[in-house]
Structure formats: C-alpha cells, structure tokens
C-alpha positions as CSV (number, residue, x, y, z in Angstrom):
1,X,-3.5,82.1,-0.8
2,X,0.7,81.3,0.5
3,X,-0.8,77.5,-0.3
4,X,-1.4,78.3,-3.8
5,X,1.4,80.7,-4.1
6,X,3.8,77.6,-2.7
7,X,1.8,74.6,-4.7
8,X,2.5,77.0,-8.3
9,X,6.1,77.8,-7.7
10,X,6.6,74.0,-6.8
11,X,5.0,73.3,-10.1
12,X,7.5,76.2,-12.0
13,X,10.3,74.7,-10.3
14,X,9.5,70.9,-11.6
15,X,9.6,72.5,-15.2
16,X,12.9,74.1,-15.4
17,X,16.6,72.9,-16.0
18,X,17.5,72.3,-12.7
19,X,14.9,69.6,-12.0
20,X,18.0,67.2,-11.9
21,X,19.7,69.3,-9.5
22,X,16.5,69.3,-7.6
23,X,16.1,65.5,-7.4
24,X,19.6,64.6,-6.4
25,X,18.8,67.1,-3.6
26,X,15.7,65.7,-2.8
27,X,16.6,61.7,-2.5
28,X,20.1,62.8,-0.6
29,X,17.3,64.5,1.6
30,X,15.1,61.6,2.5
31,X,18.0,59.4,2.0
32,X,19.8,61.1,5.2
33,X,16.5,61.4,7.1
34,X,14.9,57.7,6.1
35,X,18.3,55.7,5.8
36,X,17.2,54.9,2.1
37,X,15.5,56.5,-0.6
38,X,11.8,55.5,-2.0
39,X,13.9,54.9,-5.3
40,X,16.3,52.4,-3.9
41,X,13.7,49.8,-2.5
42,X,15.2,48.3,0.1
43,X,13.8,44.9,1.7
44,X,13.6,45.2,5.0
45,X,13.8,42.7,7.9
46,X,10.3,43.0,8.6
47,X,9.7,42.1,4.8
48,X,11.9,38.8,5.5
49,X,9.9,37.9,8.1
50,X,6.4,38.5,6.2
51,X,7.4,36.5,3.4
52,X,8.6,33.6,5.3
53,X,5.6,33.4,7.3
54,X,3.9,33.5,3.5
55,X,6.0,30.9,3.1
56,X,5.2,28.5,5.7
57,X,1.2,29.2,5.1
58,X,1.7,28.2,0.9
59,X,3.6,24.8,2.5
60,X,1.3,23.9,5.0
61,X,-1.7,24.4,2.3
62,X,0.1,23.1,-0.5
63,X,2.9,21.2,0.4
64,X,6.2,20.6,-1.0
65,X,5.8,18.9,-4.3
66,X,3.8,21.1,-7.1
67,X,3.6,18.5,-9.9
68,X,1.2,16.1,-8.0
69,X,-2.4,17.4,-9.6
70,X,-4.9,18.3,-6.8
71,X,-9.1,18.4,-7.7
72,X,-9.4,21.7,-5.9
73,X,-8.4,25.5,-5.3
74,X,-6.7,25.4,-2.1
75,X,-6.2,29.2,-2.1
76,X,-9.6,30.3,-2.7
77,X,-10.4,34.0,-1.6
78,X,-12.9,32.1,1.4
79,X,-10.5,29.8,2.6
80,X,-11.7,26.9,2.1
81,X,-10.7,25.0,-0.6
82,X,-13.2,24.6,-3.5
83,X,-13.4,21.7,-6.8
84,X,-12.2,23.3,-9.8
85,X,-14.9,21.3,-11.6
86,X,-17.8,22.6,-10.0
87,X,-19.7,25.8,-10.7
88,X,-19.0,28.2,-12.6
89,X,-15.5,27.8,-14.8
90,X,-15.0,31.2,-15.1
91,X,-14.2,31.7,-12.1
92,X,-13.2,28.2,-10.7
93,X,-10.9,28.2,-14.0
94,X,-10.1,31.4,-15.2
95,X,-7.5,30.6,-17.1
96,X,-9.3,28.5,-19.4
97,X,-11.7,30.9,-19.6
98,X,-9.2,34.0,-21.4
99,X,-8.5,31.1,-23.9
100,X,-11.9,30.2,-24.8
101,X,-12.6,34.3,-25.1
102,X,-10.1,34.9,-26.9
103,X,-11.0,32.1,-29.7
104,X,-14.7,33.0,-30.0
105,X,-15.9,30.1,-27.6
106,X,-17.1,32.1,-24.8
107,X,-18.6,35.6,-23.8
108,X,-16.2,37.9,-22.4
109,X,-16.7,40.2,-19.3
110,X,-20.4,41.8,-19.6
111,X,-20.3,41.1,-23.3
112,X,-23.7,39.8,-25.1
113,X,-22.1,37.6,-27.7
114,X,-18.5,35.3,-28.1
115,X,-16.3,37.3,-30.6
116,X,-12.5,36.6,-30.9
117,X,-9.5,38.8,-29.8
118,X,-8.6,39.6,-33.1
119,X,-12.2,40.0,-34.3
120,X,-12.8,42.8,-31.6
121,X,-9.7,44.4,-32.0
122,X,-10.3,45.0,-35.4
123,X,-13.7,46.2,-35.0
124,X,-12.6,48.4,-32.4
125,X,-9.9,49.9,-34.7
126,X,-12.2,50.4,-37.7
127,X,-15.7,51.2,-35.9
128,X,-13.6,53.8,-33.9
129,X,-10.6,55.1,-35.7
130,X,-11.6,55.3,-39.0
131,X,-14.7,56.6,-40.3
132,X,-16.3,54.9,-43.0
C-alpha cells in the first residue's frame, strides 16, 4: 500500500508547476553522485577505446580505400563475407530492394502483390480514414 501511496504522489508531483524545479533538482542530484547527468551524454574513455577497436576491425575487413567496388558483403551478420549477386536480392541488396517496392516492381514485406508507395498510401488514407 506505501508503494502505491509513493508511485501516485510521484505521478501528482510530475503534473504540477514545479516540475522544472523538480528536474533541476534531480539532474544536480545524479550529476553530483554520477559526475554527469544522463542528459549531458558524455563519451567516455572506455567509449574511445570501443570505437577504435571498431575501427581497426572495419580497416582490417575493408581496408582503406571505399571507392574500389568489391563483389561481396564483407560485413554480413555470419561473418563471412557473402556475393551480393547470389541469392536472394532482398536481402543480399536491400537497398535496391526499397526502390523496386516503392515503384511497384516488387512485393513488399509479407505483402501478396507489388503496389507503389504512393498507391498504398493513398489506399491506406481512403480505405481507412474516410468512409465511402
């Protein structure tokens, strides 16, 4: 019952003029006891390190020049790296695939037939919105 009691006057007090004062209270709190508050973000130096080892693995897979055109996914979810041109191109090439849905070309996600962006939208809007 003091849990309920507690949880409903911390919901009244989020509701009434003071919730500024509140706030400023709240991050000087955690900002005293943390050394920073969730709203500030700060990038830590274990965060530095991370992304430089992230770093090194996207240079040792890819190396250092982006432009040169490579036959196959490097960073596939397996590891190992995998032709774009083989299997499936909707998930080998995904982004071909959201431009061929969205002109009509393919089926979208667990959809039956090919119908444009605008062609849904619009359906969506009137087959929903409006009654005829």
């Amino acid at each position: 019952m003091r849990s309920s009691h507690a949880a409903s006057f911390g919901r009244a007090l989020d509701m009434t003029t003071l919730l500024r004062v509140l706030l400023h209270v709240r991050h000087a709190f955690e900002a005293e006891e943390k050394g920073a508050a969730p709203s500030d973000d700060p990038v830590t130096p274990a965060m530095m390190v991370q992304a430089r080892v992230l770093q090194d693995a996207f240079l040792q897979l890819l190396g250092r020049d982006l432009t040169v055109y490579d036959p196959y996914n490097r960073l596939h979810h397996t590891g190992n790296p995998v032709p774009l041109h083989a299997g499936e191109f909707k998930s080998r090439r995904p982004w071909e695939w959201l431009w061929r849905v969205a002109d009509g070309r393919s089926n979208g996600k667990l959809r039956g037939r090919s119908e444009t962006w605008q062609g849904f939208a619009l359906r969506m809007v009137y087959d929903h919105f409006f009654t005829r």
